[in-house]
DOGUDREN-600247 format. One record per residue (C-alpha): residue in one letter; z, x, y. Coordinates in steps of 0.001 Angstrom, whole numbers, plus 500000, padded with zeros to 6 digits. Example, Ala and Ser with C-alpha at 12.3 -4.5 7.8 and 13.67 -1.06 7.14 Angstrom:
<rs>
A507800512300495500S507140513670498940
</rs>
This chain:
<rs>
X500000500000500000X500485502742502750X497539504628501811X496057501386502343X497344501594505715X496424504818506364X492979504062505667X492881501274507787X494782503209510615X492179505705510634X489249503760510489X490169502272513371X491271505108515214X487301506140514368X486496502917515714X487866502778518848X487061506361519626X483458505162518933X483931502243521581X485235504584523997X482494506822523650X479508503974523619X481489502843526596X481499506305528459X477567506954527580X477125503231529591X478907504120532454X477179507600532753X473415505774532447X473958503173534734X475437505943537097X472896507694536737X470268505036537429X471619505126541155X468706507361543261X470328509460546209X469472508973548969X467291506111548434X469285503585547325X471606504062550390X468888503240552889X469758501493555377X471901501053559236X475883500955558612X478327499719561571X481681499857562426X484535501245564276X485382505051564176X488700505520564412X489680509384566126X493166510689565197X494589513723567179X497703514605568427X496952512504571461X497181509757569218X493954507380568279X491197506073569663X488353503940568507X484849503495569270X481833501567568176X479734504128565728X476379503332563260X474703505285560705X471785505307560086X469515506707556011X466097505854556226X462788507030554809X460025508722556509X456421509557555749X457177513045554572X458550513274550541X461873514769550765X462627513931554712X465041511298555819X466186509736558910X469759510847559803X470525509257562498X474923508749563840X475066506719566389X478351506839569118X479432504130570808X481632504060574133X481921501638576758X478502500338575893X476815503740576209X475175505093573017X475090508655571540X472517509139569525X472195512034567501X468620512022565649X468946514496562273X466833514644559478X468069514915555860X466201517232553768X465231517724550346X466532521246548778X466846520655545283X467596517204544275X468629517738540844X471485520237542297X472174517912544698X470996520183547689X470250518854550955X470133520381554377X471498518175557296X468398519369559727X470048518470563947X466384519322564849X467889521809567608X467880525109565375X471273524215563459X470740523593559919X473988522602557859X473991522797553967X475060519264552444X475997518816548622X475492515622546792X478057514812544176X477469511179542530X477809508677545549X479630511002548487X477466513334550525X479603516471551818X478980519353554402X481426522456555941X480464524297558864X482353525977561325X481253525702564811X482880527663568061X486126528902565557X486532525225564348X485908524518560965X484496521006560396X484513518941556771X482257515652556778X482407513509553785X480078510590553462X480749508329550860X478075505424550374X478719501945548173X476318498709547408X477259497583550999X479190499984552894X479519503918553614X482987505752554559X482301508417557277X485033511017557727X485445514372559420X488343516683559415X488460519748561878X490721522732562794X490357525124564930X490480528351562991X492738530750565398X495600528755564105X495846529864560958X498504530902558844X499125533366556764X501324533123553233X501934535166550371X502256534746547069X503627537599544189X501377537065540748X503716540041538917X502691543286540447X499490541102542590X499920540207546203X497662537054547074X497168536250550914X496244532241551254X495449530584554974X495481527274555602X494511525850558434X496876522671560458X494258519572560605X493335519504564511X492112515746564232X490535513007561560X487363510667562464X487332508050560004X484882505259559711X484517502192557046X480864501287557934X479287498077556870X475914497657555651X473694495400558087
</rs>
């Protein structure tokens, strides 16, 4: 009777992991069904919120993903809004190697920023007049979440840390101010 058991335990241990694994290898196709950036075309709108240690403020903002006649060339387009005045800043988004997830962010003044796609987020460093700036652009069905992080990079500070007879120096850097934006698609 408890072999019996056994038997039946471990069948269905087989079974389940079977499940799980049919289950995972769904997921992953329909995941990978999604094209970047293609099926995030389209103008997003909101409020930005800006957090510093004046406290926050909050301003009308759009993005914009849209295709162009060149293969491999988007629109890129972030739009400010303040006191019904509009900042537009007209990018490109360009192709480096899709399958790597490699685009360039392309401000069409000379700056060129490097841009890695991982699943549905869009991310870029770059450090700009000794602040160092992290975007993060994360895109669903109907929405996007903008956000930037920035510090300036004189303020950094030094620790230590002894690994047995190893000395390792790590920096970090106090977060100068947070733009964060829940955008809806229009």
């Amino acid at each position: 009777m408890l072999k019996k058991f056994y038997i039946i335990f471990i069948k269905m241990k087989y079974l389940s992991l079977l499940l799980l694994l049919c289950f995972s290898l769904s997921a992953e196709a329909q995941n990978d069904s999604i094209q970047f950036p293609q099926d995030y075309f389209g103008v997003y709108k909101g409020d930005l919120n800006i957090i510093n240690s004046n406290g926050t403020q909050t301003i009308g903002m759009e993005f914009h993903l849209q295709a162009t006649d060149s293969i491999g060339k988007y629109k890129y387009t972030i739009v400010y809004i303040m006191n019904g005045n509009r900042q537009e800043r007209l990018y490109n988004l360009i192709t480096k190697n899709a399958s790597k997830g490699e685009y360039i962010v392309d401000e069409n003044n000379g700056i060129l920023l490097d841009a890695k796609q991982v699943e549905n987020s869009l991310y870029s460093m770059f450090e700009v007049q000794n602040n160092l700036i992290t975007t993060t652009e994360r895109f669903y069905k109907d929405a996007m979440d903008f956000e930037i992080t920035f510090t300036n990079t004189t303020q950094k500070k030094l620790s230590k840390a002894e690994e047995g007879e190893e000395t390792i120096d790590v920096i970090s850097y106090p977060i100068g101010g947070i733009q964060k934006a829940h955008l809806i698609k229009q």
